[in-house]
C-alpha positions in Angstrom: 36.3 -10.6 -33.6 38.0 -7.5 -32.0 38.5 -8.3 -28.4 40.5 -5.1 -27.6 38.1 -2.6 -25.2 38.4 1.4 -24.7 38.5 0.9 -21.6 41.1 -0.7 -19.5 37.9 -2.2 -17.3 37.4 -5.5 -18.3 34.7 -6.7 -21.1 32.5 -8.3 -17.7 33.0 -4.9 -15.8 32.0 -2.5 -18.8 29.1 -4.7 -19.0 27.9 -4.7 -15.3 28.8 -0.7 -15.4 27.3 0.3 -18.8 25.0 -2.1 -19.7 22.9 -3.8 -16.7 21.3 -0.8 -15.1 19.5 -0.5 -18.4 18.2 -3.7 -18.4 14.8 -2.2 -17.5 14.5 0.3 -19.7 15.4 -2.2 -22.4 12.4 -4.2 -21.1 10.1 -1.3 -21.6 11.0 -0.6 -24.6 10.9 -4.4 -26.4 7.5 -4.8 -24.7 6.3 -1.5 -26.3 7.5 -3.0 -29.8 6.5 -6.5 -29.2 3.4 -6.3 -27.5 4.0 -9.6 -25.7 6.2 -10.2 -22.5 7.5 -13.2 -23.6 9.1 -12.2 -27.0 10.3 -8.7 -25.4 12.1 -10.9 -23.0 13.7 -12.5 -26.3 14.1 -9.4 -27.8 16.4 -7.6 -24.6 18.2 -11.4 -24.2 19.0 -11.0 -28.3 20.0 -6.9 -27.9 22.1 -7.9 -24.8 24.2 -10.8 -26.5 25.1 -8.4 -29.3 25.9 -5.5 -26.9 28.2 -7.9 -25.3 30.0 -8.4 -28.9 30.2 -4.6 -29.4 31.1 -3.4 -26.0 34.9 -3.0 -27.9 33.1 -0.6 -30.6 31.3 1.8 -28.0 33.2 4.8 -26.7 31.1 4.9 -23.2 28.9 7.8 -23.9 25.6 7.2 -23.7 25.0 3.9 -23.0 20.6 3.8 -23.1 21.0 5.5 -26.5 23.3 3.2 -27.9 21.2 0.3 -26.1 17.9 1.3 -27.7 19.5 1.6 -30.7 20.7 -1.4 -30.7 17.4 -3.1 -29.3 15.2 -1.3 -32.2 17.7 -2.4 -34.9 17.2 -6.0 -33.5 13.6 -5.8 -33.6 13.5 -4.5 -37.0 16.0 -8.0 -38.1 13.8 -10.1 -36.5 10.4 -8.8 -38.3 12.3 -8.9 -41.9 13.4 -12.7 -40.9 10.3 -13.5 -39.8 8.2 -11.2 -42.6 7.4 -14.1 -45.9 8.9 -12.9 -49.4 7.1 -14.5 -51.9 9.2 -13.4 -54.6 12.3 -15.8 -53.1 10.1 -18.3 -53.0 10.7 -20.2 -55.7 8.1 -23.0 -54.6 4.8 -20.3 -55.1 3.3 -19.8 -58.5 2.4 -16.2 -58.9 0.0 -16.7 -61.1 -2.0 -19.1 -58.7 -1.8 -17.1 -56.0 -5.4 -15.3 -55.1 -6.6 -11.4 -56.2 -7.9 -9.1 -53.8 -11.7 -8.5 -55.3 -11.1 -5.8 -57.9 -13.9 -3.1 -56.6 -14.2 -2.2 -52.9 -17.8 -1.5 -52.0 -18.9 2.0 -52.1 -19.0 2.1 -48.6 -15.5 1.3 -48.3 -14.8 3.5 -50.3 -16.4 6.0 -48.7 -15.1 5.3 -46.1 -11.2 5.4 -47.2 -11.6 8.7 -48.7 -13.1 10.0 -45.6 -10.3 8.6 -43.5 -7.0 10.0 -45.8 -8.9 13.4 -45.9 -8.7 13.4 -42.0 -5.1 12.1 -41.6 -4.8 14.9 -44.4 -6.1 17.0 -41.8 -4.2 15.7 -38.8 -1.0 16.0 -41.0 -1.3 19.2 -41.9 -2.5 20.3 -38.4 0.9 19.2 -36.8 3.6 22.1 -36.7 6.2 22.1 -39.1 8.7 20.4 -37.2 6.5 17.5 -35.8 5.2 17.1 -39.7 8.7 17.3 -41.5 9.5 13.7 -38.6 5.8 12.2 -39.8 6.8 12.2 -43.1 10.4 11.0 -43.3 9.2 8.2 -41.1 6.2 7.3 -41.1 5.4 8.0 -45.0 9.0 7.6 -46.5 9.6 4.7 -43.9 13.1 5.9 -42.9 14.6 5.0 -39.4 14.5 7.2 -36.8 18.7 7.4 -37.1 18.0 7.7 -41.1 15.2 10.8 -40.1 17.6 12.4 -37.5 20.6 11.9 -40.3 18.5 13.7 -42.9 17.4 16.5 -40.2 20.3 17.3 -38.4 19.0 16.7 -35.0 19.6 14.0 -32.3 17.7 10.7 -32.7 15.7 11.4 -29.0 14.8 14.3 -30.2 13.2 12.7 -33.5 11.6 9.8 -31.4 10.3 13.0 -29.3 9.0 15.1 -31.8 7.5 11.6 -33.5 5.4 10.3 -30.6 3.9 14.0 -29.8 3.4 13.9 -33.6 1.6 11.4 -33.1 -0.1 11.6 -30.2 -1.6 14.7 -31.3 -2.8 13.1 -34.9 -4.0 10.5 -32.7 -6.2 12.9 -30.6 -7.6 14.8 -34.0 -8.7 11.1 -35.8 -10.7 10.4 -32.6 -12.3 13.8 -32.2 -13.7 13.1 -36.1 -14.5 9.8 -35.5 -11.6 7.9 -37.7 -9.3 6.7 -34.9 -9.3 3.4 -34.2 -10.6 2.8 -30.3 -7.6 1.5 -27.8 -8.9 -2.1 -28.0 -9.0 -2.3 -31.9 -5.4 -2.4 -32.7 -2.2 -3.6 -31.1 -0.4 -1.2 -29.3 3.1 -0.8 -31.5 6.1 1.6 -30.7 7.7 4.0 -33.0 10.7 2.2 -34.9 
């Protein structure tokens, strides 16, 4: 490991300068993604260890960017660790596994169409910059660094454009009746 710093502050005092008064902010933001105190205190404990590693990599500009950057990527390696792959498996039969029933009622079905005409709606409602964001990352499932990359624009302004994205597609599902209702589903954060 590289142990030479930018700086010619110590490792400890880049740390206490760069990194600590972000602390909260890190908090926030893991309990936004996590949901639960407990594992968003993981999370920031996880984030700030490999800070701490990279502290000789960052060149002191921005230090909550580089922090929530680091804290989403973090998140994202613990989901895929924790996410099963049946397919490296090679204890699980395939072929034994069970099949989702092969018809849907026709009230689900119904249903369904009615709620991917609305996010139709809602997509095509949002303004061309907002929508261009929706679909890189919530459709193509790129990063928000990947969707900023691709559009030439600073990630904050991505993860801005994406949460008033979707706030507002939010807002149009619940005025025709498709949003889930607050208590339904888990708050998440944008990735």
């Amino acid at each position: 490991m590289d142990t030479e710093v930018w700086s010619p502050l110590g490792r400890d005092e880049l740390f206490r300068r760069h990194v600590v008064p972000h602390i909260p902010t890190l908090l926030r933001a893991a309990r936004a993604l996590t949901g639960q105190l407990s594992d968003a205190e993981d999370l920031v404990q996880d984030t700030l260890i490999r800070a701490y590693r990279a502290l000789h990599q960052f060149d002191g500009t921005h230090p909550r960017a580089w922090l929530l950057t680091i804290l989403r990527h973090t998140a994202s390696n613990n989901r895929r660790r924790q996410s099963p792959n049946l397919l490296r498996d090679p204890g699980i039969d395939l072929d034994e596994l069970p099949l989702a029933p092969p018809h849907d009622s026709a009230e689900r079905i119904a249903l369904g169409r009615e709620f991917d005409t609305a996010v139709k709606q809602a997509v095509d409602d949002l303004t061309d910059r907002q929508r261009a964001v929706v679909i890189l990352v919530d459709v193509q499932g790129l990063s928000v660094a990947q969707a900023a990359h691709r559009l030439d624009l600073p990630e904050g302004t991505v993860m801005s454009r994406l949460h008033a994205a979707r706030t507002r597609m939010r807002h149009r599902l619940g005025a025709v009746g498709v949003a889930p209702r607050p208590g339904d589903v888990p708050r998440r954060a944008a990735r």
